[in-house]
C-alpha positions as CSV (number, residue, x, y, z in Angstrom):
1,X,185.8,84.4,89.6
2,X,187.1,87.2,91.6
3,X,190.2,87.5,89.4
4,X,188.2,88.4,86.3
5,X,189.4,91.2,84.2
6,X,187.6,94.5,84.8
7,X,187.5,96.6,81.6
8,X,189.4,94.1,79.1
9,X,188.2,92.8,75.5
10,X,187.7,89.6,76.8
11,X,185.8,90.6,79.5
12,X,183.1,92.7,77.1
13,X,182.7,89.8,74.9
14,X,182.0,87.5,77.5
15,X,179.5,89.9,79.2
16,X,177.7,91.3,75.9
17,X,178.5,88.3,73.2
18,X,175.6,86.6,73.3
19,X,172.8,89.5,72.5
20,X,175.0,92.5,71.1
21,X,178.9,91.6,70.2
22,X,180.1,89.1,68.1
23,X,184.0,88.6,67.3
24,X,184.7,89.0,63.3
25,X,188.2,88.5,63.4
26,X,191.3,89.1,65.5
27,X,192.3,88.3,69.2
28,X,190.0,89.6,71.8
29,X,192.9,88.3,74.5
30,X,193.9,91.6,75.3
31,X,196.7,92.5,78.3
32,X,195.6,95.0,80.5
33,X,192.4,97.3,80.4
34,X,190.1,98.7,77.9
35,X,191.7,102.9,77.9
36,X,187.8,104.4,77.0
37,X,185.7,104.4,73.9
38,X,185.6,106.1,71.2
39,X,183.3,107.2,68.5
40,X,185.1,107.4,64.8
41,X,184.1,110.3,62.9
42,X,186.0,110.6,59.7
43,X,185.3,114.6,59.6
44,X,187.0,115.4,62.6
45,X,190.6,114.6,64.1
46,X,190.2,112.3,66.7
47,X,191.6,112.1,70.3
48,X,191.7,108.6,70.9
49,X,193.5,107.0,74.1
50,X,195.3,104.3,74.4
51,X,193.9,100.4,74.4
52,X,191.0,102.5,73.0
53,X,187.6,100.8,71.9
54,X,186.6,102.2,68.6
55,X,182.9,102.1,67.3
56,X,182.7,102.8,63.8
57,X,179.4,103.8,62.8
58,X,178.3,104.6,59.7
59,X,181.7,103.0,57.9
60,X,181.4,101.8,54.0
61,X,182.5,98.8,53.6
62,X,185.6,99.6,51.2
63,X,187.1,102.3,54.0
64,X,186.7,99.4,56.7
65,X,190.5,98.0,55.7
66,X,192.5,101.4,56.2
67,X,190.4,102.0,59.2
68,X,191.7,99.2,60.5
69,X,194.9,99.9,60.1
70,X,194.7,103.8,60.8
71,X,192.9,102.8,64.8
72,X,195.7,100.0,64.9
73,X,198.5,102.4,65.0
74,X,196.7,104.8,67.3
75,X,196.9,101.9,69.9
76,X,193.1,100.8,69.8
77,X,192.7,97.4,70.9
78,X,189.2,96.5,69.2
79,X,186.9,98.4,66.5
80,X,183.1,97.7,66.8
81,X,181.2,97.6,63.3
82,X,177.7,96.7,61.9
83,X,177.4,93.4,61.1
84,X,177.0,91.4,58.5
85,X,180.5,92.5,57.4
86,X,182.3,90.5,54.3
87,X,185.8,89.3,55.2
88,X,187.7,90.1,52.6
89,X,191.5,88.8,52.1
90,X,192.5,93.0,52.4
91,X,190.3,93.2,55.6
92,X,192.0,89.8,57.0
93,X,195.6,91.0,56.3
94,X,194.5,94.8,57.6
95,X,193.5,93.1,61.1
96,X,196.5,90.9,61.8
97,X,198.8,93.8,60.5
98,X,196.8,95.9,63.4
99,X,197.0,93.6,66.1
100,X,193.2,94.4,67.3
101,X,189.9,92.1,67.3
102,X,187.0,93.6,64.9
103,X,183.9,92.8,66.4
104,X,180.3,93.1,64.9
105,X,177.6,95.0,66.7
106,X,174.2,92.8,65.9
107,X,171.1,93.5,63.7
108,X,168.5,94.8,65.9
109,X,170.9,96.6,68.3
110,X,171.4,100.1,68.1
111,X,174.8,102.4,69.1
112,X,173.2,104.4,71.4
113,X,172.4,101.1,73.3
114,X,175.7,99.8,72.9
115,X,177.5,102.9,74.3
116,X,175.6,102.6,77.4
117,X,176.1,99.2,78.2
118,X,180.0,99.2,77.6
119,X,180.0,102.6,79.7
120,X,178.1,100.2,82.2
121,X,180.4,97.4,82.0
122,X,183.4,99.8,82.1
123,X,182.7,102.0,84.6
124,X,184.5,100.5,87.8
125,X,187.6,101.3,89.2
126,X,187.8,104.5,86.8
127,X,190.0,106.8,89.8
128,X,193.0,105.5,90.9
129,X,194.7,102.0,92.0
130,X,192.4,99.9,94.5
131,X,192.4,96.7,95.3
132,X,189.3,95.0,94.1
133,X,186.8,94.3,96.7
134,X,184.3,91.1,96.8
135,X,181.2,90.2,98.2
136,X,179.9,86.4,98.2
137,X,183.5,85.6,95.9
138,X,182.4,88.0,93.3
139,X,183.7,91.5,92.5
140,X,181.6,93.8,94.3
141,X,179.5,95.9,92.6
142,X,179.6,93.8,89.7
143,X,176.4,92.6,88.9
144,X,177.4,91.4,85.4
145,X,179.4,88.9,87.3
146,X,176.3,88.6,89.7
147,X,174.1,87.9,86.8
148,X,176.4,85.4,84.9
149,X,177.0,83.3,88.7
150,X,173.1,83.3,89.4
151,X,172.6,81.8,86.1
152,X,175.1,79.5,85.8
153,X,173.6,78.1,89.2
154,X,170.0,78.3,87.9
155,X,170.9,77.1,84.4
156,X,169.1,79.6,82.7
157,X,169.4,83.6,81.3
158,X,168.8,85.9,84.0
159,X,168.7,89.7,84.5
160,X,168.5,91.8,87.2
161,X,166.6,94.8,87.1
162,X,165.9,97.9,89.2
163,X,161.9,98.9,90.2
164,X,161.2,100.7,87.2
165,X,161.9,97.2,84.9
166,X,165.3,98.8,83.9
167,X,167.9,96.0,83.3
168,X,170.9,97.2,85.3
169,X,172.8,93.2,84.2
170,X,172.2,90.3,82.4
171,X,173.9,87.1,82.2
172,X,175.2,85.4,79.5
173,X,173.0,82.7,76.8
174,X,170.2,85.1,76.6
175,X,169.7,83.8,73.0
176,X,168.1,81.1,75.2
177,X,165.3,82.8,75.9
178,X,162.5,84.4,73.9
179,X,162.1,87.4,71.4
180,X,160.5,88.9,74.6
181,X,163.8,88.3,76.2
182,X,165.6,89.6,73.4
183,X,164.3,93.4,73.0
184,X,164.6,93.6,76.8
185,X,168.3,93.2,76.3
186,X,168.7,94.8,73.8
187,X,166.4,98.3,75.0
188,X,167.8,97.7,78.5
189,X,164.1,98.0,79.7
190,X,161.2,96.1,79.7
191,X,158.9,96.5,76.6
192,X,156.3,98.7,77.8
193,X,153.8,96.5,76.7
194,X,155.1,93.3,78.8
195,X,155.1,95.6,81.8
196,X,151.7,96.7,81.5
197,X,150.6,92.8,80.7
198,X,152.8,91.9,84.2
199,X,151.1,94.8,86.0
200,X,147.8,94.2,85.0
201,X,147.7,90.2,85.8
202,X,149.4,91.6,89.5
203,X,152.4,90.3,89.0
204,X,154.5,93.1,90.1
205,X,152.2,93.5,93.7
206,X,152.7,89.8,94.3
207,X,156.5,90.0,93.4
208,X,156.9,93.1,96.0
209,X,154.5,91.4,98.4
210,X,156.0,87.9,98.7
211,X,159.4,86.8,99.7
212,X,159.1,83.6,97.8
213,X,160.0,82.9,93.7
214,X,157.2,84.3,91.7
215,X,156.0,82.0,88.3
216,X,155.1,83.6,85.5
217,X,152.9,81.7,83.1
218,X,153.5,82.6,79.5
219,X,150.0,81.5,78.5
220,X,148.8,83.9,80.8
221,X,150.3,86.7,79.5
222,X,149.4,86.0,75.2
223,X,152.0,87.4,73.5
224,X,153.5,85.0,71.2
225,X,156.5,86.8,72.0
226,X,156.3,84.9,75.4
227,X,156.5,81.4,74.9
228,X,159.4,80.7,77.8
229,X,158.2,80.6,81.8
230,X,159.9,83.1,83.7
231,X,160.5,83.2,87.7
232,X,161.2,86.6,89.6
233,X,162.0,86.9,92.9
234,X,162.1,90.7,94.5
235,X,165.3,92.1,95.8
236,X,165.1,93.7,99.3
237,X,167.3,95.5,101.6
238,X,165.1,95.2,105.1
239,X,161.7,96.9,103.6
240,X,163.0,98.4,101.0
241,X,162.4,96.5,97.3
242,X,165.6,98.0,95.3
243,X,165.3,95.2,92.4
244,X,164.2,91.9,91.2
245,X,165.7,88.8,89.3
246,X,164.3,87.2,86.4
247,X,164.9,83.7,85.3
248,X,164.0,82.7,81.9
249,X,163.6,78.4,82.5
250,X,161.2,76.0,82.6
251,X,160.3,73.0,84.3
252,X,159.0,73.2,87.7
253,X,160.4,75.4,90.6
254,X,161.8,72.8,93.1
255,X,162.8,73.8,96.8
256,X,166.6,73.6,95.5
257,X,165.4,76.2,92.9
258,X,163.9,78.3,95.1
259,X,166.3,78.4,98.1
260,X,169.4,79.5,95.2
261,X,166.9,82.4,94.0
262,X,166.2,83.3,97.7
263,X,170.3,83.2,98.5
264,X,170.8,84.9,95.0
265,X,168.4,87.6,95.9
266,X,170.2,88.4,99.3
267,X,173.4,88.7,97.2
268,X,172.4,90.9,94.9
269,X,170.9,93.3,97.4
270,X,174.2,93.9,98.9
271,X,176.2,94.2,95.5
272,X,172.8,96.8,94.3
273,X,174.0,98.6,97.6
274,X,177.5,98.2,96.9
275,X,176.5,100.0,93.5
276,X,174.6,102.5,94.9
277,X,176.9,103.6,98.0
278,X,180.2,103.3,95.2
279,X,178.3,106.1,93.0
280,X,177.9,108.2,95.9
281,X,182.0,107.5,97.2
282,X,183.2,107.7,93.2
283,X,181.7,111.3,93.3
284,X,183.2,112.3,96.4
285,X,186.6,110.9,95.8
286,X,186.8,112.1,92.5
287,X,185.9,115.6,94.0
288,X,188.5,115.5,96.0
289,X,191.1,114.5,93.4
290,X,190.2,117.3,91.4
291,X,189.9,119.7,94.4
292,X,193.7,118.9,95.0
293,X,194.9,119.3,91.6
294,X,193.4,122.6,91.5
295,X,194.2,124.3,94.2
296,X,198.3,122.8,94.0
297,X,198.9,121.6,97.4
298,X,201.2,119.0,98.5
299,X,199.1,116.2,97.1
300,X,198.3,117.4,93.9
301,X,200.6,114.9,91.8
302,X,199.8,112.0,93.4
303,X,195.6,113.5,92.9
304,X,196.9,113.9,89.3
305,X,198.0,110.1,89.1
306,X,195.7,108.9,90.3
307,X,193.3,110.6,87.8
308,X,194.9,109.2,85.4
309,X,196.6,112.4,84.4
310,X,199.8,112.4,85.0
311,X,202.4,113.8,82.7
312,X,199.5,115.3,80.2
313,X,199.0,118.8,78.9
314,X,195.7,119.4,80.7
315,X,192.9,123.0,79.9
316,X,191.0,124.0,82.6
317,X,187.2,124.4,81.8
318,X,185.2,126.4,84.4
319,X,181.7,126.2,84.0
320,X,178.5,127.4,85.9
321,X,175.0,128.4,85.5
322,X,174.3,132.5,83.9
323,X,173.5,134.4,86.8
324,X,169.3,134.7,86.8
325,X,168.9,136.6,90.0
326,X,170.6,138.3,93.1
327,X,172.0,135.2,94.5
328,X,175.5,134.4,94.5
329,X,176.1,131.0,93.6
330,X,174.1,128.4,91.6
331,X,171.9,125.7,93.7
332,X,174.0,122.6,94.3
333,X,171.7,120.4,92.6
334,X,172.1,122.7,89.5
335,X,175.9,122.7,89.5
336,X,175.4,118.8,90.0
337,X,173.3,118.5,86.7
338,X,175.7,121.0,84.9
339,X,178.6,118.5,85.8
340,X,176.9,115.0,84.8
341,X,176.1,116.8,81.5
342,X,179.3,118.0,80.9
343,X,181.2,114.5,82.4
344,X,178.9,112.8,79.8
345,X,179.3,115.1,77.0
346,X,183.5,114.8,77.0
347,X,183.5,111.3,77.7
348,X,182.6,110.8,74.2
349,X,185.6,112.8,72.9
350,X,188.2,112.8,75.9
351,X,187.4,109.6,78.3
352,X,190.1,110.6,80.5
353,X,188.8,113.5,81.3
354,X,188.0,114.5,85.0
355,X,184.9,116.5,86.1
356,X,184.0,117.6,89.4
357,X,181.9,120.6,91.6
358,X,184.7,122.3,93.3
359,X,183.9,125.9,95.1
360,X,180.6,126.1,93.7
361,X,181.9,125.9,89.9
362,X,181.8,123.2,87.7
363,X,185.2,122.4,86.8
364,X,187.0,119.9,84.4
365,X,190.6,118.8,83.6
366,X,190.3,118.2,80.0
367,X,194.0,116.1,78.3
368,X,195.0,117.9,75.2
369,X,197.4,116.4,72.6
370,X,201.0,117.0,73.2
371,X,201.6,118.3,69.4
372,X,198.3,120.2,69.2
373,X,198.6,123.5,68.3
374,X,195.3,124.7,69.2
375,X,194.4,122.4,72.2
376,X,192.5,125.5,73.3
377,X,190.4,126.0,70.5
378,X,189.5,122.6,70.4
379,X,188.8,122.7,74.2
380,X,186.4,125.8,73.7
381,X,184.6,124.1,70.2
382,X,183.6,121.2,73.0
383,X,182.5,123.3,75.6
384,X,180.2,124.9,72.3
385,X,179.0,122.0,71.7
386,X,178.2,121.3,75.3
387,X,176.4,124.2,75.2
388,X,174.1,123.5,72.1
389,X,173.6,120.3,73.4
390,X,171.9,121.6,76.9
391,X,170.3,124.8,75.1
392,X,168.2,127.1,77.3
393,X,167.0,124.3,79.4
394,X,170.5,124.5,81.1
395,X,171.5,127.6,80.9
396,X,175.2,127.0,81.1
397,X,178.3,128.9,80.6
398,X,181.7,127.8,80.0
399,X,184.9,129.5,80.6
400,X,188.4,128.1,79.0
401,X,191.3,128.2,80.5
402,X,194.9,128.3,78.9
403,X,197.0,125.0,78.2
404,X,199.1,124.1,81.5
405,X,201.4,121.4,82.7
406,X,202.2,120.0,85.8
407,X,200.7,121.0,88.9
408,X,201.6,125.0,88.3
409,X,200.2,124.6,85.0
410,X,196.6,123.3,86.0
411,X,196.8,126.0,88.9
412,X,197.6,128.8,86.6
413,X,194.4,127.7,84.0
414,X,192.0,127.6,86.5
415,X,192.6,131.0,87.8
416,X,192.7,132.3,84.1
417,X,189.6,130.6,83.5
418,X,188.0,131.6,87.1
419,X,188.3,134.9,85.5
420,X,186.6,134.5,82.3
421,X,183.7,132.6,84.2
422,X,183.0,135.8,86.3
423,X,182.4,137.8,83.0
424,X,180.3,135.6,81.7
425,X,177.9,134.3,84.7
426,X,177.4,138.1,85.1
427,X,176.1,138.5,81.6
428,X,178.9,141.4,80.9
429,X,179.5,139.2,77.7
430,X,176.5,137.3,75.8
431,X,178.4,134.3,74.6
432,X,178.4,131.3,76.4
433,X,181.6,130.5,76.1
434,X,184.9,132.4,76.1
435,X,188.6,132.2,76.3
436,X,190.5,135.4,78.5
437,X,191.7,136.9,75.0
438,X,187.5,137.4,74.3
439,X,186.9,138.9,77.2
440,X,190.0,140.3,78.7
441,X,188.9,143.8,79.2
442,X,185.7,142.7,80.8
443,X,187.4,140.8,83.7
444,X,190.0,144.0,83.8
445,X,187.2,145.9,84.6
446,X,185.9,143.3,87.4
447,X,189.3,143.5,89.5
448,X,189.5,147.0,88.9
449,X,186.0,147.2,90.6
450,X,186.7,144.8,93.3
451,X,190.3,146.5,94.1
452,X,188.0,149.8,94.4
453,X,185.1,148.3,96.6
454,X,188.0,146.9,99.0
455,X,189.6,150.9,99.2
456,X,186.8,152.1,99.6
457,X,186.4,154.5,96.4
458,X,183.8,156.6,95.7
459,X,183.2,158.5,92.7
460,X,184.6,161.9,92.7
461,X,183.9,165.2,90.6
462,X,181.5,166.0,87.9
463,X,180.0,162.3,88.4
464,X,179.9,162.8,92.2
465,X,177.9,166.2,91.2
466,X,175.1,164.2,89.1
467,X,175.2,161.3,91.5
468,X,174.1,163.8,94.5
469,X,171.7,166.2,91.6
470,X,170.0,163.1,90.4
471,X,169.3,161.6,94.2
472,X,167.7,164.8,95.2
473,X,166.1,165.9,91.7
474,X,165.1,162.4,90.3
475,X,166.3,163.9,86.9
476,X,168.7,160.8,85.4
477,X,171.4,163.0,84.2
478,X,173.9,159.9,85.0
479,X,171.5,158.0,82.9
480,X,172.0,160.1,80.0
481,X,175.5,160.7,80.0
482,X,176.3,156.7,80.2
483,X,174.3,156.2,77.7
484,X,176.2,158.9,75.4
485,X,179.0,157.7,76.4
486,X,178.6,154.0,75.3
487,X,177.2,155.2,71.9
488,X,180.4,157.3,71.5
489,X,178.7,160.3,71.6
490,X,175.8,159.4,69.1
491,X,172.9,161.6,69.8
492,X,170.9,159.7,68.0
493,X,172.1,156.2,69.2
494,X,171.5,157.2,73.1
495,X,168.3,159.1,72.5
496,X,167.1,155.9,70.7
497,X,168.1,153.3,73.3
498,X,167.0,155.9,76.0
499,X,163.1,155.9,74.2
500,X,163.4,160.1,74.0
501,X,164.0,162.4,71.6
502,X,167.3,163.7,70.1
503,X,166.4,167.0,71.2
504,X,165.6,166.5,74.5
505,X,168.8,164.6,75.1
506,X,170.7,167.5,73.8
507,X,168.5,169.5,76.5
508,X,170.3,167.2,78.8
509,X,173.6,167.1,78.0
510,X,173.6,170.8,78.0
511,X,172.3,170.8,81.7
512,X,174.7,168.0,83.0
513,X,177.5,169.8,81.7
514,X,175.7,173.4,83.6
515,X,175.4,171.2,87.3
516,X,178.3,169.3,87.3
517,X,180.9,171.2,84.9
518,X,182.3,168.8,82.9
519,X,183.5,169.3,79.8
520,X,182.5,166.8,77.3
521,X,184.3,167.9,74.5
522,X,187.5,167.3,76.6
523,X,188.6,163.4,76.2
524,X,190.6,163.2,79.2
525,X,187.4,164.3,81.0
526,X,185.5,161.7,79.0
527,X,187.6,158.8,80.0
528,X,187.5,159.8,83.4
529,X,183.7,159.7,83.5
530,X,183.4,156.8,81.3
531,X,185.8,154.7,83.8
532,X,184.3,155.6,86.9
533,X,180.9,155.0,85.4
534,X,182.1,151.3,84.6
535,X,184.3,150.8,87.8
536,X,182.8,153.1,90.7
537,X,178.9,153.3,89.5
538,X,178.2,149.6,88.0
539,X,174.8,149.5,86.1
């Protein structure tokens, strides 16, 4: 059991067959492990890895054939479509010409749900070479394999589920079971309704209570939905209730029954813990991987093999929150939101991407196609569409850097897009997301400020004249000129975004030039204002 294949074909039929998956045609005997999954959309150019899992949704049944064959050469090693699907001779011919197993996703079942449960099933081992641990014989963590071993020695369907009736596994033969059954698979919760009738008849308070099996009555519950008994037993670390099991069977609940439901609870406590301390160790470790690659040291190949990333062309995206007040740096519970988001939005286009909170920015090492011309266009339309996802309740920015390899490579993108960041999280640009080439002269400006605040500069001249006139006068001469200067000398345009009058801003562009003896008809004199304005007197 311990030997099981992780992330292979086999391994998500065996797991999901019975309530979602069914195999159409092909061989689901698959070497080696599942590369990501990807969503086919026939209007844009996909970037699918290899031994990918392709869901077609949406597909017409006379493009299914070519579809076939087009994921086939790409490498895929399965393509999920909506059943009922008629197996034509073409279709046949197109999947033994392909080499991969077409599999039918079941009436009732929706994508969304299917996404999430092969992410589920696929998620271990993601970062690097280990070798697998296992608790009670069974890979650890796994509660899939928890869930099929439980009820194989219960001889019944069984699913585990956390305290909020979310099914976090479920065993195999669930067709067993009820309709009830059913749409709790197939929602990966349990029906609101059932929850409520289980909550009202106390069924939850005696589950969390007892440390026995719990018998559910269907006839107590009437809902025809219900015709199947089902026994729960809590799940408990020392006080703490982190799940339950439930068991689908009838008959009555002997001693054997109930000591293999007590020992199955115990192990499933420590693989739910097992879970639980991995997610916390997967984000730390892949921090660190990133973290190395980024900042080049001695360890950043084997960091970039062991994400996976070895050898690719890789774009730097930096991304953080727009800067809202005074404070420096975003909370770390932001950045930590503003990296799921973004980890889940490119999963869906680039599994093999790599996100991480690194130095208070979000950062990501995104793959690009080797004979992509434009990998950094297509890097900056994701991290737009990241953005429109989100919308103003995360208000995110995204910086992109330039297209690296190797380790200098990587290095040399994240400084570049380090840069861009700055201009944006300062709002000096508007947009949300920019490449250096939008907003090169904005981040010239920055270092040419920060090289000026480390000399020591001060502004010198006419503007050190108004500085000192407008401190002891109140009078906002400086006011006036900048804002002449930005609209390139358009009365009109400064007195309007000023709220005064054309003629009184005349007044004072005659008076600045009487205190401080500039000459504004001068354009050497202009640019010298203008620049220490932007570099020496920041708004």
């Amino acid at each position: 059991m311990s030997h099981r294949p992780r992330a292979s074909l086999g391994r998500v039929l065996h797991d999901l067959g019975d309530s979602l998956l069914e195999l159409l045609a092909g061989d689901p005997e698959h070497d080696g492990e599942i590369g990501g999954i990807v969503i086919h959309d026939p209007d844009d150019e996909p970037v699918q890895p290899p031994a990918a899992l392709v869901l077609g949704v949406g597909i017409r049944a006379a493009d299914l054939p070519e579809l076939v064959r087009d994921v086939g050469r790409r490498g895929a090693v399965g393509l999920v479509v909506r059943s009922p699907v008629a197996l034509t001779p073409e279709l046949r011919d197109g999947v033994v010409e392909s080499g991969l197993a077409l599999l039918g996703l079941r009436r009732g079942a929706t994508w969304a749900q299917l996404t999430a449960l092969l992410r589920s099933v696929l998620a271990e081992g993601d970062i690097g070479p280990a070798e697998p641990e296992s608790i009670g014989g069974l890979p650890s963590g796994d509660l899939f394999a928890v869930a099929n071993a439980v009820g194989a020695l219960l001889d019944a369907p069984v699913t585990i589920e956390d305290r909020s009736s979310r099914v976090l596994a479920f065993s195999g033969r669930q067709d067993e079971a009820d309709q009830s059954r059913v749409e709790t698979i197939i929602g990966r919760q349990v029906p609101e309704r059932y929850a409520r009738m289980l909550t009202e008849l106390g069924v939850f308070r005696e589950l969390y209570r007892e440390h026995r099996p719990v018998v559910v009555d269907p006839a107590h519950l009437g809902a025809a939905s219900i015709n199947k008994q089902r026994v729960a037993i809590a799940v408990r670390a020392g006080d703490e209730v982190l799940g339950s099991i439930w068991a689908a069977m009838d008959g009555e609940v002997t001693e054997e029954r109930a000591a293999a439901l007590q020992d199955a609870a115990k192990l499933v406590a420590l693989h739910m813990l097992r879970v639980r301390a991995g997610a916390d160790v997967q984000r730390r470790l892949r921090t660190d991987l990133v973290a190395t690659v980024l900042e080049g040291g001695p360890g950043a190949r084997d960091a970039l093999a062991r994400l996976g990333l070895a050898g690719r062309r890789l774009v730097v995206l930096a991304a953080s929150l727009r800067a809202e007040t005074d404070e420096p740096m975003p909370a770390t519970g932001a950045l930590e939101r503003v990296a799921d988001a973004l980890a889940v939005h490119l999963s869906a286009s680039v599994p093999t991407s790599a996100v991480a909170v690194v130095g208070g920015i979000v950062h990501s090492l995104l793959p690009v196609q080797v004979d992509d011309g434009d990998a950094e266009q297509r890097a900056a339309r994701l991290a737009e569409e990241f953005c429109e996802r989100v919308g103003a309740r995360l208000p995110a920015v995204v910086a992109v850097g330039p297209v690296g390899s190797e380790v200098s490579g990587v290095t040399a993108s994240r400084a570049v897009a380090t840069r861009v960041l700055r201009v944006l999280r300062e709002g000096h640009e508007q947009r949300r997301v920019a490449r250096l080439s939008d907003v090169h002269t904005q981040s010239l400006v920055l270092e040419l400020r920060d090289l000026a605040a480390v000399r020591g500069e001060r502004p010198v001249g006419p503007i050190s004249v108004l500085l000192d006139y407008d401190e002891r006068n109140d009078s906002g001469l400086v006011e006036t000129l900048r804002a002449w200067l930005d609209a390139l000398g358009d009365v009109r345009a400064a007195a309007a975004g000023l709220f005064i009058h054309p003629n009184t801003l005349r007044y004072r562009l005659r008076r600045l030039e009487e205190v401080s003896g500039i000459d504004l008809a001068d354009p050497e004199q202009r640019f010298a204002a203008m620049l220490q304005l932007r570099i020496l007197t920041p708004r």
